[in-house]
VEXDREN-2710 file (C-alpha; in Angstrom, 1 decimal):
% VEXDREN-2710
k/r/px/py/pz
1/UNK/-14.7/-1.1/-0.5
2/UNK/-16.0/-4.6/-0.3
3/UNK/-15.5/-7.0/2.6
4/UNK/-14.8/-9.6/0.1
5/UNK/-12.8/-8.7/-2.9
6/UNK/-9.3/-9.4/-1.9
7/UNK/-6.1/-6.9/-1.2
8/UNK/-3.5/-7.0/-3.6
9/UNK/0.2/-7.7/-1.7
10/UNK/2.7/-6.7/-4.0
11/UNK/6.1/-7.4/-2.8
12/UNK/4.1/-10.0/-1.0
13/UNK/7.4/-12.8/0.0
14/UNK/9.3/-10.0/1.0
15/UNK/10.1/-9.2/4.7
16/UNK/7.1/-6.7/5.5
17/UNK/5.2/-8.0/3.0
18/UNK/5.1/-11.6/4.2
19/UNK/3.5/-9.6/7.5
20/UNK/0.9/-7.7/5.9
21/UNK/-0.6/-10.9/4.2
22/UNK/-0.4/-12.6/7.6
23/UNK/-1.7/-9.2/9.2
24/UNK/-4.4/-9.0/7.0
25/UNK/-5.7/-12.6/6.9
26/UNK/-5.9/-12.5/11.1
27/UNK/-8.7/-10.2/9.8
28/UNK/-10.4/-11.8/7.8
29/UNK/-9.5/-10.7/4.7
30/UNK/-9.0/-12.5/1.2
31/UNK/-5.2/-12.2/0.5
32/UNK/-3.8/-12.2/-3.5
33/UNK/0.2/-12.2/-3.5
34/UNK/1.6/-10.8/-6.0
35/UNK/5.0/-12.4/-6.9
36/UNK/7.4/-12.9/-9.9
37/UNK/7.9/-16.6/-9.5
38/UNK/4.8/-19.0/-9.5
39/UNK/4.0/-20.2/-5.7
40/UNK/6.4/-23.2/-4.8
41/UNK/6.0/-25.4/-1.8
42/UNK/6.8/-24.0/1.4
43/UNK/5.7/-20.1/0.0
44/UNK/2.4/-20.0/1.5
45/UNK/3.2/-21.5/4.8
46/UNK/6.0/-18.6/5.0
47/UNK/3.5/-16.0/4.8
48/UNK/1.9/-17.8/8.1
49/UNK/-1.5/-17.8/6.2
50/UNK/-3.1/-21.6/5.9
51/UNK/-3.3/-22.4/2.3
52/UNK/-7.0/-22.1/0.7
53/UNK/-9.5/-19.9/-0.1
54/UNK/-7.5/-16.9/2.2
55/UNK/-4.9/-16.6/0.1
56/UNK/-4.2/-16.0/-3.7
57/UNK/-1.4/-16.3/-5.5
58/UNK/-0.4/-14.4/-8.9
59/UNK/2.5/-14.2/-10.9
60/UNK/3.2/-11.1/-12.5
61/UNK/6.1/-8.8/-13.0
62/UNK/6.0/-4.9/-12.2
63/UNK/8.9/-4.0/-14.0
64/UNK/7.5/-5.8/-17.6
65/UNK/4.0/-5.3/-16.5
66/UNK/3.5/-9.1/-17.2
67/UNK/1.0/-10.3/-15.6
68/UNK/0.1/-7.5/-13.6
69/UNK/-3.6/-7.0/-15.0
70/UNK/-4.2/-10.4/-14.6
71/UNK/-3.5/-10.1/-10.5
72/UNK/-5.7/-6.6/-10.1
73/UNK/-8.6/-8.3/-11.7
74/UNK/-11.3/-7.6/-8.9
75/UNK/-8.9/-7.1/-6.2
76/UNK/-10.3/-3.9/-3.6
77/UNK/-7.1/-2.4/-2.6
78/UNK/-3.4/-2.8/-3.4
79/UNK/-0.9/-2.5/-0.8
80/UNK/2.4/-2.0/-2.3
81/UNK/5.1/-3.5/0.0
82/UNK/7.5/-3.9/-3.8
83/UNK/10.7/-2.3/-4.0
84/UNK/14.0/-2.8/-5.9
85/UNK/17.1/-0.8/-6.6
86/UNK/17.6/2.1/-8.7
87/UNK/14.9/3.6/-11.6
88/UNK/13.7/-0.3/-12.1
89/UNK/11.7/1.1/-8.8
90/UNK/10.4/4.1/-10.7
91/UNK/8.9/1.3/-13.8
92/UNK/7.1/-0.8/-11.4
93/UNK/5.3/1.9/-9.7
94/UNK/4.5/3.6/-13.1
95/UNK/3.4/-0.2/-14.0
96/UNK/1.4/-0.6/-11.2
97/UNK/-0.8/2.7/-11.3
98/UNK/-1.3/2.5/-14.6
99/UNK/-2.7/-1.2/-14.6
100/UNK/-4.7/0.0/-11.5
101/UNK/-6.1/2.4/-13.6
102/UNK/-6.9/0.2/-16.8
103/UNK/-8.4/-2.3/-13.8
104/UNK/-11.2/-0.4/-12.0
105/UNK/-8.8/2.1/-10.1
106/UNK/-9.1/0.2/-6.2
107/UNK/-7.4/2.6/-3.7
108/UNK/-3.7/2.1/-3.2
109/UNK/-1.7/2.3/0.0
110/UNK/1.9/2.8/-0.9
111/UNK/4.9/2.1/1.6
112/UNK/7.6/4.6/1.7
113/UNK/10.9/5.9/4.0
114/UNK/10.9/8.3/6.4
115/UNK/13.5/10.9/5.6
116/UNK/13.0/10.7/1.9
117/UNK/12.6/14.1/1.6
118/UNK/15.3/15.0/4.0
119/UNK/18.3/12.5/3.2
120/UNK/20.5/12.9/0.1
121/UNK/20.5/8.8/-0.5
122/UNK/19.9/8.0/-3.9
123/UNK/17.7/5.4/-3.0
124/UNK/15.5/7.8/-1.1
125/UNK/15.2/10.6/-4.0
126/UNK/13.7/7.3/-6.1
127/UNK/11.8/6.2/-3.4
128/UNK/10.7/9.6/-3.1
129/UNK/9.7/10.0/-6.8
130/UNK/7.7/7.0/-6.3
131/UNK/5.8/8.4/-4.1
132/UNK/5.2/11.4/-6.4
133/UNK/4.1/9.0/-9.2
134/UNK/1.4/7.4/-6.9
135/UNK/0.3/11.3/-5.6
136/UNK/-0.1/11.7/-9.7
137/UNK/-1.5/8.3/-10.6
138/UNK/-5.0/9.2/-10.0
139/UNK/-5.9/6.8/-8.1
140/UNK/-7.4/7.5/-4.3
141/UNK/-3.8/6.5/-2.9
142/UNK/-2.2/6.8/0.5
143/UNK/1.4/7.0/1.5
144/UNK/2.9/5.7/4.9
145/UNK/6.6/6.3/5.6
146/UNK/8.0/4.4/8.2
147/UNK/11.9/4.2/10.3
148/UNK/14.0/1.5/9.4
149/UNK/13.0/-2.1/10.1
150/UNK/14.8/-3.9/13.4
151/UNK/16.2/-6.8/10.5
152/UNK/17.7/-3.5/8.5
153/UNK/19.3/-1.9/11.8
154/UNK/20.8/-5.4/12.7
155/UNK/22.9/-5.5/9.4
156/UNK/24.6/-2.9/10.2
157/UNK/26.6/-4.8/12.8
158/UNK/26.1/-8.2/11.4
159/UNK/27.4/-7.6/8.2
160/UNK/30.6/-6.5/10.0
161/UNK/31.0/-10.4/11.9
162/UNK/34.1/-11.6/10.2
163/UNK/36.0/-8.8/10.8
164/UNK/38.3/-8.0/14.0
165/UNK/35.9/-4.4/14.9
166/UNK/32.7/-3.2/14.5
167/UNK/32.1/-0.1/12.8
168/UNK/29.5/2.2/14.2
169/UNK/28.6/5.9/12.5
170/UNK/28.5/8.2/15.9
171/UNK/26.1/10.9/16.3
172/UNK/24.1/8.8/13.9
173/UNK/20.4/7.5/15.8
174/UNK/17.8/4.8/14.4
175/UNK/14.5/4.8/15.0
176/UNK/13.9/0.7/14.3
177/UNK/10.3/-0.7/13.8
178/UNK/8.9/-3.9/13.5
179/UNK/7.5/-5.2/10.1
180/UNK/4.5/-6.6/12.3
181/UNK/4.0/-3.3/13.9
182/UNK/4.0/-1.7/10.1
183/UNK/1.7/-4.4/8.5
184/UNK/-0.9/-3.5/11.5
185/UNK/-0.4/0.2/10.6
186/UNK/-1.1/-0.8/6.9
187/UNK/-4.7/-2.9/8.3
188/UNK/-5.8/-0.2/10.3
189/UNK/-5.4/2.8/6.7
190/UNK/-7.1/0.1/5.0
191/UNK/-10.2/0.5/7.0
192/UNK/-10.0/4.7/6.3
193/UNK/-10.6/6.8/3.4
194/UNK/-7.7/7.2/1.4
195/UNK/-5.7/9.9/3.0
196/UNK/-3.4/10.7/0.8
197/UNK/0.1/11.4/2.8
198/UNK/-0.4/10.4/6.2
199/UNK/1.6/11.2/9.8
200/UNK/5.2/9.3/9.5
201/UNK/5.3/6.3/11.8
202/UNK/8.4/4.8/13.6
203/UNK/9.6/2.6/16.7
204/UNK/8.9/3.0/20.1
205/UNK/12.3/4.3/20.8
206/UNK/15.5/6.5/19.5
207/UNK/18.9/4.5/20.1
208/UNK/22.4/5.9/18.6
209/UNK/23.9/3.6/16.0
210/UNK/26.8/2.6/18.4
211/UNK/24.5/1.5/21.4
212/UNK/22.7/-0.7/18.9
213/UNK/25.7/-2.0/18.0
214/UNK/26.9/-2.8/21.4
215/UNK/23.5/-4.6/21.6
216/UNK/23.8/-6.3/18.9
217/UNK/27.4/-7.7/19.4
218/UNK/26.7/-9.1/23.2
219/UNK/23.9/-11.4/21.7
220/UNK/26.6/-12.2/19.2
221/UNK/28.8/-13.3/22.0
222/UNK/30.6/-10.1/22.4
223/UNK/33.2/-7.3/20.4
224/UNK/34.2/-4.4/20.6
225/UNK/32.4/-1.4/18.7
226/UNK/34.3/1.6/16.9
227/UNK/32.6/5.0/16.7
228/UNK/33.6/6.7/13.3
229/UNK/32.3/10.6/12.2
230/UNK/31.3/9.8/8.9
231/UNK/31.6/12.9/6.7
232/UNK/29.3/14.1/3.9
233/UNK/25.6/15.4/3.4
234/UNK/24.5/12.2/3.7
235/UNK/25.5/11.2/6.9
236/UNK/25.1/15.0/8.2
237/UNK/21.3/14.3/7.2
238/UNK/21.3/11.3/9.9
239/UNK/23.1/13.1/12.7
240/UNK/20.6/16.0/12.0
241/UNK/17.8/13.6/12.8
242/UNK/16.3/12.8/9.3
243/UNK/15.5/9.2/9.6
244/UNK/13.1/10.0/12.7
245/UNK/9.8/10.1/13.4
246/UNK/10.3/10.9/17.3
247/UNK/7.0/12.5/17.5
248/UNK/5.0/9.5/16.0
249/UNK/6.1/6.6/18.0
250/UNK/4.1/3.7/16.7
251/UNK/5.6/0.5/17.0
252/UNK/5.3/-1.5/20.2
253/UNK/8.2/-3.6/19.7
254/UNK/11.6/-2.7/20.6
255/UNK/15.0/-3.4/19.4
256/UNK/15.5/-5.6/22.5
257/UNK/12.4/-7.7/22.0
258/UNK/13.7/-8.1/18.5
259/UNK/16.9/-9.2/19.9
260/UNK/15.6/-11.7/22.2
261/UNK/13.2/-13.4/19.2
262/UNK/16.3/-13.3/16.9
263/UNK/19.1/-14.7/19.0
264/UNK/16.7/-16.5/21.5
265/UNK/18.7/-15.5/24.4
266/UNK/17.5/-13.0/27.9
267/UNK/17.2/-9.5/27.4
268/UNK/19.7/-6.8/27.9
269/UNK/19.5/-3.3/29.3
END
């Protein structure tokens, strides 16, 4: 793979993908960002890359597939941070192998869930199938899974802020992981062979959904937290550990230290 032709971001403004064009311009490599809108002011500087000859912008759409040769025209790799909601996820990964292919077939690394294959979410099963479309695209691909990312966990309990108690599913445990800790993951596969499924990754450590909420809510200035059993395959899925990667801690950032950048206050527990 050539040192100079640039990676391909797709998903590129979104929250791990603003990380792994920062991630991978610390190493010195050309950047294109793949985006539906055209590059406004303010876009580039998001991504924490300095403007110029680092970073590309291209406008394209995967769900259309306009644009989308345009932006894989001499690009090395794609890393393929997109993802939207329901079989609209299924079209722009059918869109994106397919253009790969028409375009010179560079090696794709394709981000994915731990659990998908384990939790009965409906978002998983697509996310899942996408990943079956990029083991069939024929392209040399790789797949990374990774836990949940910190900003994800948070919502949990933020979400819940303008109401009297905070909700927390018991017997339920995350395994967070920073975006940064991901796009350094996605660097370091980029120097390999494609690999095709790879080892899970997730966070340094396994907290229960209620202690993160406790967490949570004493940056927030405090409330009180509600354990609920939630019933159903889905949730039995969680409690049974299907979201985790214990054995494949990764991540060197924990929830706390997430905590403390977010809310800008000390550390607790």
């Amino acid at each position: 793979m050539s040192g100079t032709a640039p990676v391909l971001v797709t998903g590129g403004t979104g929250t791990l993908g603003r990380a792994v064009v920062h991630a991978f311009s610390e190493q010195g490599r050309p950047v294109r960002v793949l985006s539906r809108r055209a590059c406004k002011v303010g876009d580039a500087q998001a991504t924490g890359v300095d403007s110029g000859n680092d970073l590309q912008w291209a406008t394209g759409n995967l769900v259309t597939g306009e644009g989308v040769s345009a932006a894989l025209d001499g690009v090395g790799l794609i890393v393929n941070c997109a993802t939207t909601l329901g079989r609209r996820d299924l079209r722009a990964t059918r869109c994106l192998v397919e253009a790969a292919r028409r375009g010179g077939a560079p090696p794709l690394i394709h981000v994915s869930i731990v659990g998908v294959d384990r939790v009965p979410l409906g978002y998983y099963r697509t996310k899942a199938e996408t990943e079956r479309i990029v083991q069939d695209s024929g392209l040399p691909w790789t797949v990374q899974r990774a836990t949940q990312f910190h900003d994800l966990v948070a919502q949990i309990t933020t979400m819940q802020r303008r109401v009297p108690l905070t909700f927390a599913p018991s017997g339920v445990r995350f395994q967070p992981i920073d975006v940064r800790d991901v796009a350094l993951r996605l660097v370091e596969l980029a120097a390999r062979e494609p690999s095709g499924h790879v080892d899970d990754i997730g966070g340094p450590e396994v907290l229960g959904a209620v202690d993160i909420a406790q967490r949570t809510l004493r940056r927030e200035g405090g409330g009180r937290v509600v354990p609920v059993r939630v019933p159903g395959r889905i949730f039995r899925a969680y409690r049974a550990g299907g979201n985790l990667a214990p054995q494949h801690r990764y991540g060197r950032r924990t929830y706390d230290a997430y905590l403390d950048e977010r809310f800008g206050l000390p550390g607790h527990g």
